[in-house]
C-alpha positions in Angstrom: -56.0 92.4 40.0 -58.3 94.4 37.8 -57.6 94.7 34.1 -58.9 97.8 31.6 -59.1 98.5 28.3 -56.1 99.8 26.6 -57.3 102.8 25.2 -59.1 103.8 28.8 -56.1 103.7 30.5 -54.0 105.8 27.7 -57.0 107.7 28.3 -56.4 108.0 32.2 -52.7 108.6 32.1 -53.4 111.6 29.8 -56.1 113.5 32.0 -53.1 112.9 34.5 -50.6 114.1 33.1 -52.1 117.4 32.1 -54.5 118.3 35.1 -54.3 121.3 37.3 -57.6 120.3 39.8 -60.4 122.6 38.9 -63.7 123.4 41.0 -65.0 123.3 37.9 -64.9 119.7 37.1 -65.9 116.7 39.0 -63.1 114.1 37.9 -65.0 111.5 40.9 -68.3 112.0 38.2 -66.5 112.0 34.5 -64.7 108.8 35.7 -64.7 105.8 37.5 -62.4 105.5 40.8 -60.2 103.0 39.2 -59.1 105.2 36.9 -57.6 107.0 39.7 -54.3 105.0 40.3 -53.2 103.1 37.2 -50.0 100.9 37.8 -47.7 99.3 34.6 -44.6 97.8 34.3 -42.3 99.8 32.3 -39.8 97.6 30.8 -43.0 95.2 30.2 -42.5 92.5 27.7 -39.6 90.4 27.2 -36.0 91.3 28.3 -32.9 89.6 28.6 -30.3 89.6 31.2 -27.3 88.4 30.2 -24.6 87.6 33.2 -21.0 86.3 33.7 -20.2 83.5 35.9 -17.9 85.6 38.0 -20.5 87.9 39.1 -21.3 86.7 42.8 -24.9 88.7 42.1 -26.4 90.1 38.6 -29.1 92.5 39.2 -32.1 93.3 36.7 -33.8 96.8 37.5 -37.4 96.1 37.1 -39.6 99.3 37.2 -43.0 99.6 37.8 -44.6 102.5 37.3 -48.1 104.7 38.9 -50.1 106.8 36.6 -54.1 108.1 37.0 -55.7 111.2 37.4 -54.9 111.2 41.3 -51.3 111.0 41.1 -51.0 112.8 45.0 -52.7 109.0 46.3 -50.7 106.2 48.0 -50.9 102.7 46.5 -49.7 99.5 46.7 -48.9 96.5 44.6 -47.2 92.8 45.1 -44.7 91.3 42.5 -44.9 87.2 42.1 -43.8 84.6 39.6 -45.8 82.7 37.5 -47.3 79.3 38.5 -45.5 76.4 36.5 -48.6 75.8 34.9 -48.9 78.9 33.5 -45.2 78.8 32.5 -46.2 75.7 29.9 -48.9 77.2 28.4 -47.0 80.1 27.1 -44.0 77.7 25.9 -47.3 75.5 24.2 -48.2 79.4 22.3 -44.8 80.3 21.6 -43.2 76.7 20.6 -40.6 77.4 23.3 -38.3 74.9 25.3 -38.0 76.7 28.5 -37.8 76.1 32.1 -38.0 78.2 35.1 -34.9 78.9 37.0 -34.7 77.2 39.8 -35.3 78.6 43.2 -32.9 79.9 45.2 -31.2 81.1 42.2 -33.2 84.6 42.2 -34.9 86.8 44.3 -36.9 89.8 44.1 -35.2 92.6 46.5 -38.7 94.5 47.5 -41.7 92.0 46.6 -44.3 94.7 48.2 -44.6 97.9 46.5 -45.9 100.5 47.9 -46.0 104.5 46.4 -46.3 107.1 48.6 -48.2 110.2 47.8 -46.6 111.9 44.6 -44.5 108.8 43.7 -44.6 107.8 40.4 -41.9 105.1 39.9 -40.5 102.1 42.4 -37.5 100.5 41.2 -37.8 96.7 41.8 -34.1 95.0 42.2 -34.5 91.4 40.4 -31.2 89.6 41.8 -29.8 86.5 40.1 -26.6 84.5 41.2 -25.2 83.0 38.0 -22.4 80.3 40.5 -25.9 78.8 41.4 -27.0 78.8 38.0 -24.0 77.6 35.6 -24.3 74.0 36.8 -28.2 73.6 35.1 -27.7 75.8 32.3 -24.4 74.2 31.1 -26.2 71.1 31.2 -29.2 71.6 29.8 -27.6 74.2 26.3 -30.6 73.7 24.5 -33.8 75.2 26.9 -34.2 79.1 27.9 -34.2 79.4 31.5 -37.1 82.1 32.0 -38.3 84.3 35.1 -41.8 85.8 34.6 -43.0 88.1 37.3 -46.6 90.2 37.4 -47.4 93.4 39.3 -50.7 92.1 40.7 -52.9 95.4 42.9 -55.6 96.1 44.2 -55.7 99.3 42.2 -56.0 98.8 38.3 -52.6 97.5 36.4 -52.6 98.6 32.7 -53.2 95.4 30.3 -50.1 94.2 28.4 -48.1 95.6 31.3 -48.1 93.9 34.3 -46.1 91.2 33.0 -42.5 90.8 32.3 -40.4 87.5 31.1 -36.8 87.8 31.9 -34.6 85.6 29.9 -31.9 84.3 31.5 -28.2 84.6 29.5 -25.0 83.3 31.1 -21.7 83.9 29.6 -18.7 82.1 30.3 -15.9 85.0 30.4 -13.1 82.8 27.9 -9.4 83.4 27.3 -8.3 83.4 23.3 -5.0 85.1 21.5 -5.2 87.8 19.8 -1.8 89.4 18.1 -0.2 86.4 16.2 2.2 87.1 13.4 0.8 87.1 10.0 3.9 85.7 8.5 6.1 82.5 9.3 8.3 83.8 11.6 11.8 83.4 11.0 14.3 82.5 14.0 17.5 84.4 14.4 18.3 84.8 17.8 20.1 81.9 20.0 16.8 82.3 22.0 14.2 84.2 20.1 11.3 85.3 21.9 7.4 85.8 20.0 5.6 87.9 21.5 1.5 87.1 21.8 -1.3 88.6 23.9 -3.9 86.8 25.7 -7.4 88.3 25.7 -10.0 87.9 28.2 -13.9 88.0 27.1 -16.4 90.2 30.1 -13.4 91.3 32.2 -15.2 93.6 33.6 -16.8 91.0 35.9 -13.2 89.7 36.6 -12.5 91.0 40.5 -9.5 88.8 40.8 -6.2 88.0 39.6 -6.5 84.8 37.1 -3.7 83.3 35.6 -4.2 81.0 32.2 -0.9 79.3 30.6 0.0 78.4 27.0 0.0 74.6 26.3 1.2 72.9 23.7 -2.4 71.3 21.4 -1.0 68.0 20.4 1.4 66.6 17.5 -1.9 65.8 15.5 -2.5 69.7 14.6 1.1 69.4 13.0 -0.7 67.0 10.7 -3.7 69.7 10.5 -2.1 72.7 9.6 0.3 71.1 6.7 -3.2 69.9 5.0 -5.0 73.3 5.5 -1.8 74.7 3.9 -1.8 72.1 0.9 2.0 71.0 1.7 4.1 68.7 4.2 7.4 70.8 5.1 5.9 71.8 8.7 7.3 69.7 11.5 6.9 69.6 14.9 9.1 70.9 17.4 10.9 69.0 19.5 10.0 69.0 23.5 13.1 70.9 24.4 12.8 73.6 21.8 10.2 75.8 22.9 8.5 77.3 25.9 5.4 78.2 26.8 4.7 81.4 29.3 1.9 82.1 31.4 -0.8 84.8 31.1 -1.8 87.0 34.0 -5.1 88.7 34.3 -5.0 91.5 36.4 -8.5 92.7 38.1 -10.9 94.5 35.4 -8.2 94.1 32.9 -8.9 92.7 29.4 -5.2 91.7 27.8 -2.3 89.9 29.4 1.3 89.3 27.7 1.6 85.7 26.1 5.4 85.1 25.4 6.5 81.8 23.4 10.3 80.7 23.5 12.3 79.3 20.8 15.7 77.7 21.2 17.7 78.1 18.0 20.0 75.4 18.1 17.3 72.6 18.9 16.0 73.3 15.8 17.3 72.1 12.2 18.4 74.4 9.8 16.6 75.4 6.4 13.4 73.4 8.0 10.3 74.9 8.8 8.7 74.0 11.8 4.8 74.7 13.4 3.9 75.1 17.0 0.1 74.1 18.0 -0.7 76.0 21.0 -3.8 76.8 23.1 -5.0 78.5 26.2 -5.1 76.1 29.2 -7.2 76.1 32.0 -7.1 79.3 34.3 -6.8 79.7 37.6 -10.0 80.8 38.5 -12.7 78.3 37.7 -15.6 80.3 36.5 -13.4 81.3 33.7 -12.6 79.0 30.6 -10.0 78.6 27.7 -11.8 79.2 24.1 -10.6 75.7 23.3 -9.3 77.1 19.7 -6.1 76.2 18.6 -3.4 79.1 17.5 -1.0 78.2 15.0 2.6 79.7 14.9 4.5 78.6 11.8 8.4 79.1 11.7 11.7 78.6 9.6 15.1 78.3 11.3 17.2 79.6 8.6 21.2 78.4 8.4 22.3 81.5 7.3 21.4 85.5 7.2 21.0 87.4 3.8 22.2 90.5 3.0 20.5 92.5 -0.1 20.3 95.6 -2.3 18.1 97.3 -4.8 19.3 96.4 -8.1 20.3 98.5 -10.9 17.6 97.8 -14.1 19.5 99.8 -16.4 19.9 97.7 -18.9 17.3 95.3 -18.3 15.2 94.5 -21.3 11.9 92.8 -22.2 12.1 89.5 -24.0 8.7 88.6 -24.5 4.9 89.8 -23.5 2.0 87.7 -24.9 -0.6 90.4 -24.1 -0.1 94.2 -24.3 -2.4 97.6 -25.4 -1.0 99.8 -27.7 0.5 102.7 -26.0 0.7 100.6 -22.2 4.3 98.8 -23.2 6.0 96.3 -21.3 8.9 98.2 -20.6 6.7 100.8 -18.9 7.3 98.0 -16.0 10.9 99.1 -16.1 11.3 102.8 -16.3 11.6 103.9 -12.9 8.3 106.0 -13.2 5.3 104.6 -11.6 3.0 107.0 -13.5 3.8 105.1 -16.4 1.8 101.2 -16.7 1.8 98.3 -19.1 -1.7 97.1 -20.0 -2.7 93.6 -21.4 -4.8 94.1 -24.2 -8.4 94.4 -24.1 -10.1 95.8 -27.3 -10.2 93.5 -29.9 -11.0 89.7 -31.1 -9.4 87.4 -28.3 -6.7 85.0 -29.6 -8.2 81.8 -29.2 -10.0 82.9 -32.4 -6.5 82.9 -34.5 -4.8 80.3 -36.0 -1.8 81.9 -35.0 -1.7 85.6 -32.5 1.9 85.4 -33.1 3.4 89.3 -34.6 5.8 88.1 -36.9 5.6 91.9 -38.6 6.6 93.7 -35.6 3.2 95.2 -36.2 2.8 96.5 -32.2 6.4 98.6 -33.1 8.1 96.3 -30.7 11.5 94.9 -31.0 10.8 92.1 -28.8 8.2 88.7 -29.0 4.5 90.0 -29.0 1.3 88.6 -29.1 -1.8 90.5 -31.1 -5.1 90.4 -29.3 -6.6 89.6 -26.1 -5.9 86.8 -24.0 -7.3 86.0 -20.7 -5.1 84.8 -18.4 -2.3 83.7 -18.0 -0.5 86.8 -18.9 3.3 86.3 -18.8 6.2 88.7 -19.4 10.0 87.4 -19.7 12.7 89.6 -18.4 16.1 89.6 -19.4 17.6 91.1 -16.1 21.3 91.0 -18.2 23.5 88.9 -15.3 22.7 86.2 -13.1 20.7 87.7 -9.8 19.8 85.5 -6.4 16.6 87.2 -6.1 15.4 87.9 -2.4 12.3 89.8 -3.0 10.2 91.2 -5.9 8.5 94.2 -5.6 5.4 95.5 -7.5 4.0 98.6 -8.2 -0.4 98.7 -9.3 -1.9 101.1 -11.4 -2.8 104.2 -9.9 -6.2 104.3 -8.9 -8.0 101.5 -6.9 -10.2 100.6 -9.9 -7.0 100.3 -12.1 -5.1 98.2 -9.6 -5.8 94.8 -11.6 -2.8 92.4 -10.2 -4.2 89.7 -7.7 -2.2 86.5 -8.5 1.4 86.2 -9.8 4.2 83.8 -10.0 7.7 84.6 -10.5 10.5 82.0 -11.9 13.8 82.3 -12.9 16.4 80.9 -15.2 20.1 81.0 -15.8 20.1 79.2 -19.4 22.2 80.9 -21.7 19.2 82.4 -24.3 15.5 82.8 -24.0 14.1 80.2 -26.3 10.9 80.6 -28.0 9.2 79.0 -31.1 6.3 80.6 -32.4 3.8 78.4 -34.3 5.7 79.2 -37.9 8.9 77.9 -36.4 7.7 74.7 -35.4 6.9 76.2 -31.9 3.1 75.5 -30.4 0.4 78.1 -29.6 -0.1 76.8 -25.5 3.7 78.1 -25.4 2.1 81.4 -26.0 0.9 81.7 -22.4 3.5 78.7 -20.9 7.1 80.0 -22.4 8.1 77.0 -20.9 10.8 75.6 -23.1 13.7 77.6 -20.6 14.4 75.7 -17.9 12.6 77.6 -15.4 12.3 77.3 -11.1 9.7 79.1 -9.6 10.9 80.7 -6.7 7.6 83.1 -5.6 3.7 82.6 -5.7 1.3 84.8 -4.3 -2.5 84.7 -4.9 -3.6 87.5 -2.7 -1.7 90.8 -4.2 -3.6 93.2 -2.5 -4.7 96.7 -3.9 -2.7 99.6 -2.5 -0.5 102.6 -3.8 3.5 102.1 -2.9 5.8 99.3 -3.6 3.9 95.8 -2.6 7.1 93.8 -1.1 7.1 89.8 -1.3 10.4 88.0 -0.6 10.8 84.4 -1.7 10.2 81.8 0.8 12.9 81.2 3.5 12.8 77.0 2.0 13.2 78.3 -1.4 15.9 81.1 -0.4 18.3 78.7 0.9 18.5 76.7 -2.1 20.7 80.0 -3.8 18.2 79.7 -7.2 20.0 82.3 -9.6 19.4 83.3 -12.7 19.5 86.4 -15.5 16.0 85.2 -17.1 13.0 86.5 -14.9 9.4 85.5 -16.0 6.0 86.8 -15.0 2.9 84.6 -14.7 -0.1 86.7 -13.9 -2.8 83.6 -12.4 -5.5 86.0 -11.5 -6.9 89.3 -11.8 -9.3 91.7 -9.4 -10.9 92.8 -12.7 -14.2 91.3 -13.9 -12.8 91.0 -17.2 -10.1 87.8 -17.6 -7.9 89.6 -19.8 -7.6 92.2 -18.1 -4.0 93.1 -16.3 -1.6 95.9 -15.4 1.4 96.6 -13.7 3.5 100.1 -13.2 6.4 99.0 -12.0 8.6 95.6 -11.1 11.6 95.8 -8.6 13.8 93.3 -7.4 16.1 93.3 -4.3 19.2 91.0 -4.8 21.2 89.0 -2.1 24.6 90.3 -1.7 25.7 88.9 1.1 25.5 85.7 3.0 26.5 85.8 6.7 28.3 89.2 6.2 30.5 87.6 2.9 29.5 89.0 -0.1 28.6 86.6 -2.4 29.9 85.7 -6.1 27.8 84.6 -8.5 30.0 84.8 -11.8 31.8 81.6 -11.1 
């Protein structure tokens, strides 16, 4: 093999490209013969071939090209492997861990090149068969499995391109889930059937039909998922409650249906459950289950709720401990979303006062008020007027993404007679300012996560919480957290409530 100067051969390639022979020149005298044939690799360098274990054979198209100022000559050219030893030095340069592939495991389709007059490129098949291959790689994760190859001629071969390294990938085609509910799913129907979908990684290489079940991860996950969810009310389902379907991969296909069973009356009412559940091993060994597990939280409630929108004519605010001049409170309760409370935000905060209470009415309102800023928590009391089973709160941000402030809430309820509240003057203390605990509240919705979007945002108390018929004509407000910078800053343009009216199809009474 004979090796040139870079800037020679550049030099070479060009006269070839743009000759039209000429009597007038003597190419044979301006430059030497070897310039005549130049031969390069052109994917030269380092590649990478990545492959599935359920291809039978991967092919990488190597191409080696012929340039020179005699492109109409025939030429001809081997491709081998590196020696081992040559192998080790470059992982010594680079500070690899690498190892050839073994033999057998490749082959180059057409070792012996050869260009016939006017040719210019040769495509060189590199074939690789991954089943031979999965075996060492899975065993050794940690070392790059390498082929180098050279184009080695007679005639000159461009330096810096008559080498190429191909880096060896394999990829284990894997089944996951995709398409689980986002909430705990609530089960009404004598069998209720929840619908997942089973997604296959590579499919493309998948030529056959594979089947993969669900199977059930283990009682220990119960234990898992109650921690990661800060609470202990999940419990595991009993054997004969659920079943688990099987996925089918159809040829070139990436999704297959996933169906999960749930038998009502095995289940407990009012108690949530959680089913652990995980991709077992397909039918087709070269491909494998993710090994994630997929959590599907449920509640079996004991009764269905009927609701409607109710009526805040009427309604009336009690208290606000943080609110701008001209952005009232009620603003929350006028029906017109283009309207907004704001907390205040100009101003000395409160912590700086002996006492924020306005005792003058100062603010124009009728109802309890703070003066000046507070950061969080913001709470507003709501006198909603008669007693209401609340099923779901709904709430209305700002217009205007950088107005919508709401990000954490919590909503409680009481059915004591009066709203009581001391300020500091009346032997009351100032933490009550932002508690207004001396009611006898329950808190029957938290959300931390109140995301920022135009329309009614709909959250309905938990299905736990639900069942326990909480009632009450006191509603309070505890904003936790705010997407502002700014910690005192909050708003809010509208609050509705839907109201449970009906319990199993019986309306319900809640004036005894």
């Amino acid at each position: 093999m004979k090796t040139y100067r870079h800037m020679l051969l550049l030099l070479g390639y060009a006269i070839a490209a743009t000759s039209c022979f000429n009597s007038e020149y003597d190419y044979d005298r301006l430059f030497p013969a070897e310039y005549a044939k130049i031969l390069s690799i052109k994917n030269a360098g380092t590649v990478t071939q990545t492959m599935s274990t359920l291809e039978e054979v991967s092919t990488y198209d190597m191409i080696v090209l012929k340039g020179g100022w005699q492109p109409q000559t025939t030429s001809q050219a081997t491709v081998c492997a590196w020696t081992q030893d040559e192998l080790d030095k470059y992982a010594r340069q680079n500070g690899l861990k690498c190892s050839m592939i073994p033999e057998g495991t490749w082959s180059v389709c057409t070792p012996e090149i050869r260009f016939a007059a006017g040719t210019q490129a040769q495509h060189v098949p590199v074939e690789f068969r991954p089943s031979l291959l999965r075996d060492e790689m899975e065993a050794n994760p940690d070392v790059s499995y390498l082929l180098p190859l050279r184009v080695v001629s007679e005639d000159s071969v461009m330096e810096g391109k008559d080498e190429i390294i191909i880096e060896v990938r394999l990829e284990i085609p894997t089944v996951s889930l995709t398409g689980l509910p986002t909430e705990v799913t609530r089960i009404t129907e004598e069998v209720q059937q929840i619908n997942l979908q089973g997604q296959l990684s590579m499919y493309e290489s998948n030529t056959d039909r594979c089947t993969c079940p669900l199977v059930y991860a283990g009682d220990e996950y119960v234990a898992q998922y109650n921690a990661s969810q800060s609470t202990d009310i999940y419990l595991p389902l009993p054997q004969d409650a659920y079943g688990l379907g099987v996925m089918n991969f159809t040829p070139g296909t990436e999704n297959a249906d996933a169906t999960v069973s749930i038998r009502k009356e095995r289940l407990e009412p009012n108690k949530y459950y959680v089913l652990p559940v995980k991709a077992g091993p397909p039918s087709n060994p070269g491909i494998a289950p993710d090994g994630q597990v997929y959590y599907l939280p449920l509640f079996n409630p004991s009764h269905e709720y009927e609701t409607a929108d109710c009526d805040r004519t009427g309604w009336e605010i009690l208290f606000c401990n943080s609110e701008a001049a001209g952005m009232a409170s009620p603003s929350i309760l006028d029906g017109d979303p283009g309207t907004f409370w704001h907390s205040a935000w100009e101003g000395s905060y409160w912590s700086e006062y002996e006492d924020c209470f306005d005792y003058s009415h100062t603010m124009g309102q009728a109802y309890d008020l703070c003066l000046g800023r507070r950061n969080l928590p913001i709470t507003i009391v709501i006198n909603m007027k008669e007693r209401v089973w609340i099923h779901s709160l709904g709430i209305v941000q700002r217009s205007g993404l950088s107005n919508m402030y709401a990000k954490g809430v919590e909503f409680y309820v009481s059915d004591d007679e009066q709203f009581l509240f001391s300020p500091v003057r009346e032997g009351g203390d100032i933490s009550d300012y932002s508690n207004v605990a001396q009611n006898r509240w329950t808190q029957i919705l938290t959300d931390s996560n109140i995301p920022q979007q135009e329309g009614v945002i709909w959250r309905q108390v938990p299905d736990g919480t639900l069942a326990e018929g909480i009632s009450g004509h006191l509603l309070k407000i505890r904003f936790t957290a705010t997407w502002h910078t700014s910690q005192d800053c909050m708003s809010m343009a509208e609050l509705y409530v839907k109201a449970v009216n009906k319990v199993d199809g019986k309306p319900i009474n809640l004036t005894d």
